[in-house]
C-alpha positions in Angstrom: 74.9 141.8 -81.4 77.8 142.4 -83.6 80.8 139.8 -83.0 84.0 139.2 -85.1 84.7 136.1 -86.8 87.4 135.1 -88.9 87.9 138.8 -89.4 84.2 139.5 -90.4 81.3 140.8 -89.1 78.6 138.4 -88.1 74.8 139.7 -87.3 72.5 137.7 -84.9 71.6 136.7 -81.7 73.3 134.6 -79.4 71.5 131.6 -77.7 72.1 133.5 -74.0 70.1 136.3 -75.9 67.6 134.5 -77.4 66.9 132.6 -73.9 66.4 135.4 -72.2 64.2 137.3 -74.6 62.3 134.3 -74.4 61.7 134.5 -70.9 60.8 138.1 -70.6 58.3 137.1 -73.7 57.3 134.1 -70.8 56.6 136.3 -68.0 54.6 139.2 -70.3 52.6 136.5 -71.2 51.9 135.3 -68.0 50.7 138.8 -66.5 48.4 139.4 -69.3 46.4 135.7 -69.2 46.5 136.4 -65.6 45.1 140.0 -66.3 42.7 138.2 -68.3 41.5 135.7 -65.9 41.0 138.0 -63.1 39.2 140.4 -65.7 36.8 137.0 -66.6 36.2 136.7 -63.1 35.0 140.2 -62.6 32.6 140.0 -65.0 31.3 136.8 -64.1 31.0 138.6 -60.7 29.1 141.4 -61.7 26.6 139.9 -64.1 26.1 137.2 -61.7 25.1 139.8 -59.0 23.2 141.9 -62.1 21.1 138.9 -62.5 20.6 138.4 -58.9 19.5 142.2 -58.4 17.1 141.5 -61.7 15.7 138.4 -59.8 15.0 139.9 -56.5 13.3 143.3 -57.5 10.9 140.8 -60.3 10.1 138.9 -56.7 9.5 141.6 -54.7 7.7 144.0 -57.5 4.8 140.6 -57.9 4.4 139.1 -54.1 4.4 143.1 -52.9 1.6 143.9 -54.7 -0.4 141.0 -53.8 0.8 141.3 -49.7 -0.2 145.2 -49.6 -3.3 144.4 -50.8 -3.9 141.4 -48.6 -6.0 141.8 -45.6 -4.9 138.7 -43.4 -2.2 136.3 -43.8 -1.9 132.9 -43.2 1.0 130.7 -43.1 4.6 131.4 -42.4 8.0 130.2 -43.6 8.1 129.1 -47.7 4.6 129.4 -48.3 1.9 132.5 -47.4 -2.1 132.7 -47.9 -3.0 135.7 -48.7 -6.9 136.4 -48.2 -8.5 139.6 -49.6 -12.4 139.3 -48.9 -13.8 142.0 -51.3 -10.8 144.3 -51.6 -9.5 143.2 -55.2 -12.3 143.0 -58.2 -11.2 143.0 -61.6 -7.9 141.4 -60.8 -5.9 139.6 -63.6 -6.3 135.8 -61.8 -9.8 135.9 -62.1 -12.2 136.5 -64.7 -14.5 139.8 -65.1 -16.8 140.6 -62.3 -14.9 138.7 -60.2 -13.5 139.5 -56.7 -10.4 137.8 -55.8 -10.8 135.8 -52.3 -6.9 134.2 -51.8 -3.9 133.9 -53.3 -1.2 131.3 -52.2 2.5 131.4 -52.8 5.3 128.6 -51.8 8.4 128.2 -52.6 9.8 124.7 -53.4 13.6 125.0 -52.4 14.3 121.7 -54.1 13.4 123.2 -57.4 13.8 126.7 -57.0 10.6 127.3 -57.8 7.7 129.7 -56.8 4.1 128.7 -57.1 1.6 130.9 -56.8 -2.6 129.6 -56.5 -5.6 131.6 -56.8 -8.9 131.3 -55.2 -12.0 133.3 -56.9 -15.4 134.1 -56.0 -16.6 131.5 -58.8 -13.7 128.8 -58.3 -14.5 125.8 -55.3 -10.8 126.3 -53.7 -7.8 127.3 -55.2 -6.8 126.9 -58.4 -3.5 124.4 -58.8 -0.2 126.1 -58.4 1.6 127.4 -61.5 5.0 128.8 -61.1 5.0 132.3 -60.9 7.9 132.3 -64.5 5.5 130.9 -67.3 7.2 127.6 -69.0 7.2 124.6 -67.1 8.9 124.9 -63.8 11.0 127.6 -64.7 14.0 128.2 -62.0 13.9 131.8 -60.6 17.7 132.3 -61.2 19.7 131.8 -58.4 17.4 131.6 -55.5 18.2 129.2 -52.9 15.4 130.0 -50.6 12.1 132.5 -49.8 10.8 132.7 -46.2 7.5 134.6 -45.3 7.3 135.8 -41.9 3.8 137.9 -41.1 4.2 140.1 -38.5 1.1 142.9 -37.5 0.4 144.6 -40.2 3.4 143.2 -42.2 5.1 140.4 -44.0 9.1 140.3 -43.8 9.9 138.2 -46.9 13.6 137.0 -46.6 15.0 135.9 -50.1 18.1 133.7 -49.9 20.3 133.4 -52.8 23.5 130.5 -53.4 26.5 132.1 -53.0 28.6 133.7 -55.5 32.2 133.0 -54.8 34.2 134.5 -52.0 30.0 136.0 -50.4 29.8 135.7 -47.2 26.5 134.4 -45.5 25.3 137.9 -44.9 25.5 139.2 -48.2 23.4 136.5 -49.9 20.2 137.0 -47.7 18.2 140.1 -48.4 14.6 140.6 -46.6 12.2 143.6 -47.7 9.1 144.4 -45.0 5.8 144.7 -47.0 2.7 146.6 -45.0 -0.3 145.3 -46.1 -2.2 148.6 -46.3 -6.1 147.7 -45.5 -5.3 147.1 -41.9 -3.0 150.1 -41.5 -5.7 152.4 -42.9 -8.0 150.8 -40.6 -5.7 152.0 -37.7 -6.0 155.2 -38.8 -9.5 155.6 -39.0 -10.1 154.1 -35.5 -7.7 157.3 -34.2 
């Protein structure tokens, strides 16, 4: 602002000016850390539920495979025996030649941790449980709980995650219904 002093002119700012340009400056500020933080937040959200979806398909792609191709099951709630009889030779727990009798998974909900055992035609029992992630006792990422429920000629496995913020109950429980396929085909032959 231009203002006359003594007969001259005099360039600047007055304090009222510079106070308020100040404040403006305060409040611009203010909206974009706040833009910030609720952008930070968003992400955190979304890779959260990105590694949750990446947790929960690498659980159901290995237990699926070893329920469908199960012919009984024993056991219900964090831990499932899966017996095979003859069905599964060649499989990657046991060595060459070898038929694959049972294979045990639990869940440990105070670690986090899945276990899986393996029985073979050679081996006296099952073999000790290892976690299912290779390392020692290696956390599958965010899971609060696993429940195994055989029903018929399937197993409802219910996967419980913790809670990302502002989840409700519902959305941090997903189940998947795996038909173990000898006994279905069995069905069908009998018809």
């Amino acid at each position: 602002m231009v203002t006359l002093v003594d007969g001259r002119h005099q360039k600047g700012f007055t304090l009222i000016e510079l106070m308020v340009a100040l404040v403006i400056g305060l409040i611009v500020m203010v909206g974009a850390i706040q833009l910030f933080l609720v952008s930070k937040a968003s992400f955190n959200r979304v890779e959260a539920l990105a590694e949750r979806q990446e947790t929960l398909r690498f659980v159901a792609d290995v237990v699926s495979l070893d329920i469908r191709t199960a012919r009984t099951t024993v056991n219900s709630g964090n831990e499932i025996l899966l017996r095979y009889g003859e069905l599964r030779s060649d499989d990657p727990y046991c060595t060459s030649n070898e038929f694959l009798e049972e294979v045990y998974y639990e869940f440990v909900p105070a670690d986090s941790v899945l276990y899986v055992s393996h029985n073979c035609e050679s081996d006296a029992g099952l073999s000790s449980p290892q976690p299912l992630v290779s390392g020692s006792a290696v956390s599958l990422r965010g899971i609060e709980n696993i429940v195994f429920d055989p029903v018929g000629f399937y197993v409802d496995v219910t996967v419980e995650f913790y809670a990302v913020p502002g989840e409700s109950d519902s959305d941090r429980r997903f189940t998947f219904r795996v038909a173990r396929r000898e006994p279905i085909m069995n069905l069908m032959v009998d018809d």
